[in-house]
N, C-alpha and C positions, 0 to 999 in steps of 0.2 A: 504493500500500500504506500500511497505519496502521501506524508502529512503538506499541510499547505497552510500559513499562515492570510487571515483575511485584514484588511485596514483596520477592524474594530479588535485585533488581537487575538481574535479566537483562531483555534485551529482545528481544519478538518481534513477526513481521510475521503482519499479517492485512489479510483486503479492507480497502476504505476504508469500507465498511459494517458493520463486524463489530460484536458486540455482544458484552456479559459473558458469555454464554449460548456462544457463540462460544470465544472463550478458555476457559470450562471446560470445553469439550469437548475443546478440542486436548491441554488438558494428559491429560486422561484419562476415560470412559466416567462411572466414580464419581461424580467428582466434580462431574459434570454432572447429576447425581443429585440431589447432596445439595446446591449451590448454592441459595440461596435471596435473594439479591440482589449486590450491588458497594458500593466505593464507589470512585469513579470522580476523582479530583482533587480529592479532601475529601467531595465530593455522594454521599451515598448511593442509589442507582437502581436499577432494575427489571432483572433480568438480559436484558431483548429491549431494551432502550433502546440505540440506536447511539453508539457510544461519542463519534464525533465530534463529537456536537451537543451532547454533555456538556461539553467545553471545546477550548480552542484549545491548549491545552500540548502538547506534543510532546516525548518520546514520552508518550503518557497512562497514566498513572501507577492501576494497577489494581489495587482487593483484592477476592478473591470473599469471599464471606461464607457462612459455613455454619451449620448450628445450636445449632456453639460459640462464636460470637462474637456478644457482648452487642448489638450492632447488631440483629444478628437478629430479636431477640424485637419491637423496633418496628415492624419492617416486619410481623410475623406481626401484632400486636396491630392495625395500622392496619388490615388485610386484612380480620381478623375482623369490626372494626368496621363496615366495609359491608359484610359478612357478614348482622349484625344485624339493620344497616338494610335491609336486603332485605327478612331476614325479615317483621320490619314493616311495610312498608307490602304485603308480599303479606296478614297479617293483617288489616290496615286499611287499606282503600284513603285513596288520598286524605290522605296522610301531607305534609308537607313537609320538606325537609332543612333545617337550619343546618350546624353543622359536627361534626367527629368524628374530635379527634386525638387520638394516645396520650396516655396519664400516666407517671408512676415504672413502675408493674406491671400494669397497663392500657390500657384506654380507655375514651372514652364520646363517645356523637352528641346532639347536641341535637337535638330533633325535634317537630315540630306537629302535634298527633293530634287528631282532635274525639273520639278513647277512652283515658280516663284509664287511663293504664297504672299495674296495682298490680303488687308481688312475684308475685300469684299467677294473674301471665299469664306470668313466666320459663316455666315447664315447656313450654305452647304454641311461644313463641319461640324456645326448645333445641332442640323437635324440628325446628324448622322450619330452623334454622338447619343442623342437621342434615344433615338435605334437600339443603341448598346444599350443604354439604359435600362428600357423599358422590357428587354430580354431577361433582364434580371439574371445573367449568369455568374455565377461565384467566379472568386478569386482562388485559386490552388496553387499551392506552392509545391516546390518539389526540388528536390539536390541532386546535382552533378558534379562527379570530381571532374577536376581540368579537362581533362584530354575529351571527357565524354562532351565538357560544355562547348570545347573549343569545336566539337564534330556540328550540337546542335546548331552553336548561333553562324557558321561556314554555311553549313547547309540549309538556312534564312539568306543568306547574301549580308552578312550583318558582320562588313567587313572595320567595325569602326570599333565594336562589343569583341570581336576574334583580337584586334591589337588591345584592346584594355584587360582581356582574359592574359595573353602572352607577358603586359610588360605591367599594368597597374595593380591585376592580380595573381600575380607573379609567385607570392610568397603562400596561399591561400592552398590550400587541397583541394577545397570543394567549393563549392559556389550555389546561390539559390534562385530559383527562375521561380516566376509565376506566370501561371495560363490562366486565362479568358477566352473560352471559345476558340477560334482559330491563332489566337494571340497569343505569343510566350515571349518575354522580354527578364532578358537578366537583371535580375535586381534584389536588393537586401530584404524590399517591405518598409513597413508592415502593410495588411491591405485593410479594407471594410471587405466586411464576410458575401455582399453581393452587390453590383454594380445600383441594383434600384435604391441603395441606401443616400445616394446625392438627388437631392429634390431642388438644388438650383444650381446652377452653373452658369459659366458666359466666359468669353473668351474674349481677351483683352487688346494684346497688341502684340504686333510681329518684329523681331528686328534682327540684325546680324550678329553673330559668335562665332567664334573658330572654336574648333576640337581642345579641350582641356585648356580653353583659354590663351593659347598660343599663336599669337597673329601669325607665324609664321605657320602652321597648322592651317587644315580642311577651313575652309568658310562653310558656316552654316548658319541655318534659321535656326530661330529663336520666336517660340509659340507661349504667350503668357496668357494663362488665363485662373481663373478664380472659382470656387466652391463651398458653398453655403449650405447646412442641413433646413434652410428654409428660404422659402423666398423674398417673405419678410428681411432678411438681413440681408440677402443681396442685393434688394432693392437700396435699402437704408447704406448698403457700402459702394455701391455705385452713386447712388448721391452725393457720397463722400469725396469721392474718385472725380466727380465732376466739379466737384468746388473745389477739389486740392488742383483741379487742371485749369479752373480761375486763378487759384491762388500761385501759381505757378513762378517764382522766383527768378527765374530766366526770363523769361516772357517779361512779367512786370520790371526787371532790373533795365531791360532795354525800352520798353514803353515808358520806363519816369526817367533814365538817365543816370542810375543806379552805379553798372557795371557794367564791365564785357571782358570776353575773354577773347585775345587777337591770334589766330595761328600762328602770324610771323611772331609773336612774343613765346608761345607754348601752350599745348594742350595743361589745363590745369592750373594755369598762372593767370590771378585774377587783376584787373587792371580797374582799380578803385576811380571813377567817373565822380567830379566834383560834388555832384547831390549825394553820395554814396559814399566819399570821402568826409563830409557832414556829417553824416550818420555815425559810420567808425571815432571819426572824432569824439565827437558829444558820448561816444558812450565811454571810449576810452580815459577821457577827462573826468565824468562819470566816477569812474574806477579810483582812476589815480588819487582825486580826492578825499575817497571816502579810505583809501591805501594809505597814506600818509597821517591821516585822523586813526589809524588805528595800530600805529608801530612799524610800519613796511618802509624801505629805506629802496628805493631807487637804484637801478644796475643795468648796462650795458652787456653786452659780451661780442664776440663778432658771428660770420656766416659761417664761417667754415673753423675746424678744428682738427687736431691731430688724429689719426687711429687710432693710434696705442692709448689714446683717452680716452676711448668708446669702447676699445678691448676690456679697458680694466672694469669701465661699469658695467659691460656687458650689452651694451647695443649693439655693437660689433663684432662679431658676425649674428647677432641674436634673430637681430630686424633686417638683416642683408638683405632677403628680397625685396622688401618696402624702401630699401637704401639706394640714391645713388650711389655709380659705381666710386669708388674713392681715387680724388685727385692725386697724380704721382710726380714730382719734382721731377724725375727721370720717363727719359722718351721709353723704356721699355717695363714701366711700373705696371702696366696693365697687362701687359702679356706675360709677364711671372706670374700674377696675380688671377689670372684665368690658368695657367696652367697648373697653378696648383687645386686649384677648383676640380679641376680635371684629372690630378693624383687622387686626392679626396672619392670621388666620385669610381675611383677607379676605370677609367674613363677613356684610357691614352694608350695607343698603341705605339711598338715603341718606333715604326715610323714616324707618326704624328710625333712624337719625342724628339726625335732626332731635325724634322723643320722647325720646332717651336726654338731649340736649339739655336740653329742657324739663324731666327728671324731676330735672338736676343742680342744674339752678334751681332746682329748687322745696327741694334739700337745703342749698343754701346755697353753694352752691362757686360761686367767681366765675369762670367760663368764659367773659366776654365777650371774649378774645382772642384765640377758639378758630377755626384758618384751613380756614373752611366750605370753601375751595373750593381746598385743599389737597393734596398727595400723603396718601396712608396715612401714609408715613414721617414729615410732616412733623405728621399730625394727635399720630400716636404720642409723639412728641417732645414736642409740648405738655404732651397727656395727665401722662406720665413727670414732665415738671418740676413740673406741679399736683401729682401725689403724691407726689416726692418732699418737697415742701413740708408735708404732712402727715406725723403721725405714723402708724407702719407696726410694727405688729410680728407674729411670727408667735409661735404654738406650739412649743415647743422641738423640732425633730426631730432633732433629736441633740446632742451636748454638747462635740464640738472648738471649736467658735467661742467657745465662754466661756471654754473655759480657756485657749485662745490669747489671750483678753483680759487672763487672770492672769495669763499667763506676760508680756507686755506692764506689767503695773502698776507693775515694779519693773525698774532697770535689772540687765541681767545680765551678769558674767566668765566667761569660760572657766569659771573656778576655782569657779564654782555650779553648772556642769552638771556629770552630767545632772539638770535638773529635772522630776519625775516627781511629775502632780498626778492625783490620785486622786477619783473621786467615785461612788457610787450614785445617778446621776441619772436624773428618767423624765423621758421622751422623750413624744412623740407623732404618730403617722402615721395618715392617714383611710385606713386600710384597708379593701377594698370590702367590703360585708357579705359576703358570697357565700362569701369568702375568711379570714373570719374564723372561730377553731377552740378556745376555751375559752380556756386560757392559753395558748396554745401560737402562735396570729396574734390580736392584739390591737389595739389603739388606743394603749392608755399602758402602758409596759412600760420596766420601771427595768433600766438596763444598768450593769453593774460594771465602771463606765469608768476608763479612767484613758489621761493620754497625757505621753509623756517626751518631752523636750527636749533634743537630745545636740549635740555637735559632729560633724562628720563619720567622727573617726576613734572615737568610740565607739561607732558603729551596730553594730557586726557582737557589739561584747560586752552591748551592752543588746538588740539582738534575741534572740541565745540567751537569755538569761535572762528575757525574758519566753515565749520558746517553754517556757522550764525551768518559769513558773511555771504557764502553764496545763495540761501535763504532771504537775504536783503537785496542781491541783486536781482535775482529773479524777481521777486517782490516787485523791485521797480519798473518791471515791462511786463507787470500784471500776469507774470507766468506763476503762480500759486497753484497750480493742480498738476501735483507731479507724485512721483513715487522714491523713493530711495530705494537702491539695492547696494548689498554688500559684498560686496566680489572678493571671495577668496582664491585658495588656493585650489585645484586639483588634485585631491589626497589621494587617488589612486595613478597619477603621471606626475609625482616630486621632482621627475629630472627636468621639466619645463622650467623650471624656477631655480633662485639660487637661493642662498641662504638654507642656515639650519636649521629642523624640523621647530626645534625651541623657539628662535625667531620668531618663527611665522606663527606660531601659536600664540607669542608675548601678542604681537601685533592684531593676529585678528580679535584677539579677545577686548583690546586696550580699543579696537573700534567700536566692536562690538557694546562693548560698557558703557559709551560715549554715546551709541544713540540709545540706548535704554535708558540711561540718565534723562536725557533731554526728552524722553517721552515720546519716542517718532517712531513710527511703525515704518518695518524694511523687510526686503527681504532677501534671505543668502541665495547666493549664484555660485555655487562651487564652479568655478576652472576660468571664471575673469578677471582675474587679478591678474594687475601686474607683473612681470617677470620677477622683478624685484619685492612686489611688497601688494599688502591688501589696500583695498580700494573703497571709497565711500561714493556713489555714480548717481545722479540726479536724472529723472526718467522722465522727464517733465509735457503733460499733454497740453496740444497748440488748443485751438478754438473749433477747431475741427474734429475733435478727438485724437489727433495723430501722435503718437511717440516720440521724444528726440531726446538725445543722449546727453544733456548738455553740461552742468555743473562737474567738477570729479575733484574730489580729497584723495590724496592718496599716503599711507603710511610706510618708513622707509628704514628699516633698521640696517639693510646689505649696504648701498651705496657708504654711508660712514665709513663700513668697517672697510671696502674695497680702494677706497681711497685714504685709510688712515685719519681720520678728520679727530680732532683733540681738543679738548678744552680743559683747560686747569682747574680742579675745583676746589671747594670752600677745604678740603682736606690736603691742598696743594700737591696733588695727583693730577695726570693725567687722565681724564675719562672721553668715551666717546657721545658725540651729538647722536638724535635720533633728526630724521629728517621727514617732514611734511611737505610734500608735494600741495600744490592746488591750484584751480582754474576755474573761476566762479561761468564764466565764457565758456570754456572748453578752445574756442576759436573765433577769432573777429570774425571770418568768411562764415563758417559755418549757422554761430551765432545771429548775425548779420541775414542773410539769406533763410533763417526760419521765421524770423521776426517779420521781414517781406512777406512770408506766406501767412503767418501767423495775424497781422494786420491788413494782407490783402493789399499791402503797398501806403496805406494810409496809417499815417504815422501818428503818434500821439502831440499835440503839439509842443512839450521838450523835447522830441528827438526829430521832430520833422527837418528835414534839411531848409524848407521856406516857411516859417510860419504865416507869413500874412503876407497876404499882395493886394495892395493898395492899387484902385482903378476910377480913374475917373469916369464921370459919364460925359464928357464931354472936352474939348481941348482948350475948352475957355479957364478948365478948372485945373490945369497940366502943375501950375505954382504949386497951389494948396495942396497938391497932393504930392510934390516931393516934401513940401513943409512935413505932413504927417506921414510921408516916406522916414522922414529925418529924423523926428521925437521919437519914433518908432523903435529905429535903430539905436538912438541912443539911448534906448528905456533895454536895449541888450535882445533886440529879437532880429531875426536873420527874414530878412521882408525884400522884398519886387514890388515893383510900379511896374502897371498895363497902361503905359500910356497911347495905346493904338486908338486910329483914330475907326474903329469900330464901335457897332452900339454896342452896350454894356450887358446886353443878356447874353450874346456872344462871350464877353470877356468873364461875366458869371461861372457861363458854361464850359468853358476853358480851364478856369482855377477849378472848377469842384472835376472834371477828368483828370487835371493835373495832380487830385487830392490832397490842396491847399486846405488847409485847418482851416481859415480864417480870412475873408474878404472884407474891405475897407473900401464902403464907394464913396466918392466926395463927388458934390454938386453944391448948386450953388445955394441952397440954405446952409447943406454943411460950412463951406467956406464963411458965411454970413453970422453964424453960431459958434464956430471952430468946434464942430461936431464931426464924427464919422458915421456913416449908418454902416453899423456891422454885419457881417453873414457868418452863421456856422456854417460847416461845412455838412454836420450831419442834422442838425436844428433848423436850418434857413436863415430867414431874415428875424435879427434880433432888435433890429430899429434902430432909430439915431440915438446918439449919445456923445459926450463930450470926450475928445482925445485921451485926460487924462483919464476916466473912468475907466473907457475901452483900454488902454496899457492897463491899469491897475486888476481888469477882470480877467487878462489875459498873463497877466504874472502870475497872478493867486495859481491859475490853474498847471502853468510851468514849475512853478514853486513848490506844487503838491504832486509832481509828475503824475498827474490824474489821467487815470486811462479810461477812452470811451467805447463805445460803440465798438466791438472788431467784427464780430459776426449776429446777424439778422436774426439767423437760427441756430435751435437747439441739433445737434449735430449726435446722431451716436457714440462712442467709443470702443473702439474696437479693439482687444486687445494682439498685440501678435502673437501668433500659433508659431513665430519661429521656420526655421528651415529646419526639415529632419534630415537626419543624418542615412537617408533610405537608398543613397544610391551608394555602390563600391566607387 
């Protein structure tokens, strides 16, 4: 018999074969029903999958899952997704698969068609999908070791799934497919027990991808589409979907004069446009002074840095792939520097050895000591000592290693911490084109860094108070409905991380304590943490219900000790600092560009780039209304004059598309009274009034960063379902 532990702790006896499917029958009829997968000792699985070949723990520790629990919706979304793919290649013969896993609120398959699929073959695909549907045939899964899978998916023409059997499941014995009717596609799972369990779907948008992401790789389509256990919600997320494509931060960044981003400058490199430059401003000043009112001390660093300083904290080689390559003082810095990549990898035939050889000669590097007939290890070693012998620096991708250098420049007491050094510094990461998204995933993106230096026993009151500060910023751009998670470590893959298992334990706890104290509900995320250290991550929902990752604390015990960092204390010892990361922003770009969507381009009027534009109605009144252009200005607001010689409903309707806060029309009672008649931008007309009133009702409101109107309606929230981890 299998014992099996249930969520409510009980435990019960079933064959030694029993399945999910199994247990939700016993408990009851229903709920056998409404079951649409498990998850089974962390694994989420197929309710027919037997429970014992899911793990060795005893008793096996069981949750059914229904189509209340967030789980759910991945397993439906993956299901759909070879749904799709059915459809497809029944439309088009002759189709190939790559892969096709969930997203946040979807999925998409990558697929090889010699028929360019447009939007306006969706309706085709629906029906068809349909079809399947309404067939209601199960999902069956079934194992093959290698050589049997590599006959199956050959003998499909499934020449894409035969190279990922050969080289990405290479190490694997066996493999698992699932059928649908004429349909069999290799994949991990898990499924919904029969196709009729999706009662909405739709399909979303088509675009290009190459094969595992490799531009230099197969081009393929890229089919996204979405799945709902109701229609109710698809409808309510399609709604969404069409005001985030109002809201759309590209579009509006070009439409107000925001941003752009210029090929001849680089994919990912964003080019701050003077109304957009305004914005970054005000908020960074923002920052700064509320940085300085709280202990933060002001610091530079440069762009670029050495290697061997990113070696020692570990970004180097950690984040290599998100790294540019590292600048070399020597013309042959980059071709040792791939060729050991290529020892590594063992990679190098020892022709290719013997040109890469030759091509170093010819750069000038002296490699006559280089041991031809050597181990890898002993080749690499050489390699290493030639560069480190050269100059090595990289692109700045992040900004602790510099200030870990200030914080070093000067000796430190007790009686200096905590020292908390502040900086607006951009960074740089080669993020993959594919993956790049206006401002929002970039290449160079200025983070509103700063990191304190405490003794041990101040951690728990400088954490809170950096949790206090990014709680205040957000506050101030009316972002208040967010979530906290606590990102730790990965307790079952420790080699991802540095530091000692005690460390990491001081630390998560020392977070931990930190939001219990303060009374804020969070919640743990094992495996996102930091390479270095635990994380406190602000989840914070737009006006649309959308998720965005923005605030981050992070807690730092490795870098100290990698760097040696010291402070003299009250016992005249040497001890070491703990170091607090944070970024109430996370990103100017990123920040910046969800506030766009988030406000729909219409700013609140402190952060708007033009508060008020002043228009007359007429050119007789062109004076009076630089005059109150002027008081304007000098009362500290950022104002335009229309002085076109157009009628004024025009010039109205101009500033409220432009999504000017605030219109100032003068005419000639106004000049007569030294009145303005005001316009809200979301209120209308608020009537004539005296200049200094209008400044004084328009300061209160900047004064109290008072946020208005951002959206009309009430918007669902949806949470993300996540990307499963369902394909090999």
């Amino acid at each position: 018999m299998l014992s099996i532990r249930l969520p409510d702790g009980s435990v019960v006896e079933h064959p030694e074969h029993a399945t999910a499917m199994d247990v939700a029958q016993a408990i009851s009829p229903r709920l056998a029903v409404a079951a649409v997968g498990a998850i089974v000792a962390g694994t989420t699985v197929d309710l027919m999958r037997p429970l014992a070949e899911v793990t060795t723990e005893r008793p096996v520790p069981v949750q059914l899952l229904t189509e209340k629990d967030p789980q759910s919706l991945g397993i439906l979304r993956h299901s759909c997704a070879h749904i799709m793919a059915r459809a497809v290649m029944r439309l088009w013969p002759g189709v190939e698969l790559a892969f096709g896993p969930t997203t946040g609120h979807g999925y998409y398959y990558d697929i090889s068609c010699t028929h360019k699929i447009s939007e306006d073959d969706f309706p085709r695909i629906e029906a068809e999908m349909q079809k399947i549907i309404d067939a209601a045939e199960p999902f069956e899964r079934f194992i093959c070791d290698r050589d049997e899978a590599l006959k199956l998916v050959d003998g499909m023409s499934q020449k894409l799934k035969v190279e990922h059997i050969q080289t990405g499941l290479a190490s694997h014995p066996t493999v698992s497919f699932y059928r649908q009717g004429e349909f069999v596609d290799l994949c991990r799972g898990p499924h919904i027990p029969d196709a009729k369990r999706v009662k909405a779907f739709k399909l979303l948008s088509i675009a290009g991808a190459y094969w595992k992401g490799d531009a230099s790789g197969k081009q393929l389509q890229r089919l996204y589409g979405t799945a709902w256990f109701s229609q109710k919600d698809l409808d309510a997320y399609l709604d969404q979907v069409n005001e985030a494509k109002r809201r759309d931060h590209r579009v509006l960044g070009k439409q107000l004069g925001l941003f752009t981003i210029s090929q001849e400058v680089g994919q990912g490199l964003c080019l701050w446009l003077p109304k957009g430059a305004t914005i970054r401003s005000i908020l960074e000043d923002f920052i700064k002074k509320e940085l300085v009112a709280r202990g933060y001390q002001p610091v530079y660093s440069p762009h670029i840095g050495r290697v061997e300083m990113y070696e020692t904290s570990g970004h180097f080689p950690y984040y290599r792939d998100s790294q540019f390559a590292p600048l070399f003082g020597h013309d042959g810095g980059q071709l040792v520097d791939f060729w050991i990549r290529k020892l590594r990898e063992n990679d190098l035939s020892a022709e290719q050895e013997t040109h890469l050889r030759a091509s170093a000669q010819l750069t000038g590097a002296d490699l006559s000591e280089f041991p031809v007939t050597g181990s890898n290890e002993q080749k690499i070693e050489f390699l290493r000592t030639w560069e480190k012998q050269q100059e090595r620096y990289l692109l700045k991708p992040m900004n602790c290693p510099h200030h870990v250098q200030i914080y070093k420049a000067q000796q430190r007491s007790y009686r200096d911490l905590p020292v908390r050094l502040a900086e607006f510094g951009t960074v740089y990461r080669h993020e993959q084109s594919g993956e790049l998204n206006g401002m929002l995933r970039v290449r160079g993106l200025t983070q509103d860094d700063a990191h304190l230096f405490v003794t041990p026993d101040q951690v728990t009151e400088e954490f809170k108070q950096t949790i206090e500060l990014v709680k205040f910023v957000l506050g101030a751009v009316g972002l208040n409905d967010y979530r906290v998670q606590l990102s730790c470590r990965d307790s079952k893959n420790k080699d991802k991380y540095v530091g000692s298992d005690e460390g990491w334990e001081n630390a998560q706890n020392s977070l931990r304590q930190v939001l219990q104290d303060m009374q804020m509900s969070f919640v743990e995320c094992e495996g996102e943490a930091a390479f270095y250290g635990p994380k406190t991550d602000f989840m914070v929902r737009d006006c649309i219900g959308r998720e965005w990752q923005l605030g981050t604390v992070q807690l730092d015990f490795n870098l100290p000790e990698r760097f040696q960092l010291e402070y003299v204390g009250a016992d005249n010892q040497t001890h070491r600092p703990v170091m607090i990361h944070r970024a109430p922003f996370g990103s100017m770009e990123r920040f910046t560009g969800m506030l766009i969507e988030h406000f729909a381009g219409a700013f609140p009027l402190w952060l708007a780039p033009e508060q008020v534009r002043v228009m007359s109605i007429s050119d007789k009144f062109e004076g009076y209304a630089k005059q109150v252009e002027a008081r304007l200005r000098a009362a500290g607001f950022r104002v335009a004059t229309d002085l076109r010689g157009t009628k004024i409903n025009a010039k109205v309707r101009d500033a409220q598309v432009e999504l000017i806060p605030y219109m100032a029309v003068v005419g000639g009672k106004d000049q007569e009274n030294g009145t303005v008649s005001l316009r809200d931008r979301i209120d209308g007309d608020l009537g004539a009034m005296p200049v200094d009133e209008a400044i004084a009702k328009l300061l209160q409101e900047v004064n109290e960063r008072r946020i208005r109107q951002v959206s009309e309606k009430k918007f669902q929230q949806f949470d993300d379902a996540g990307g499963e981890a369902n394909e090999y």
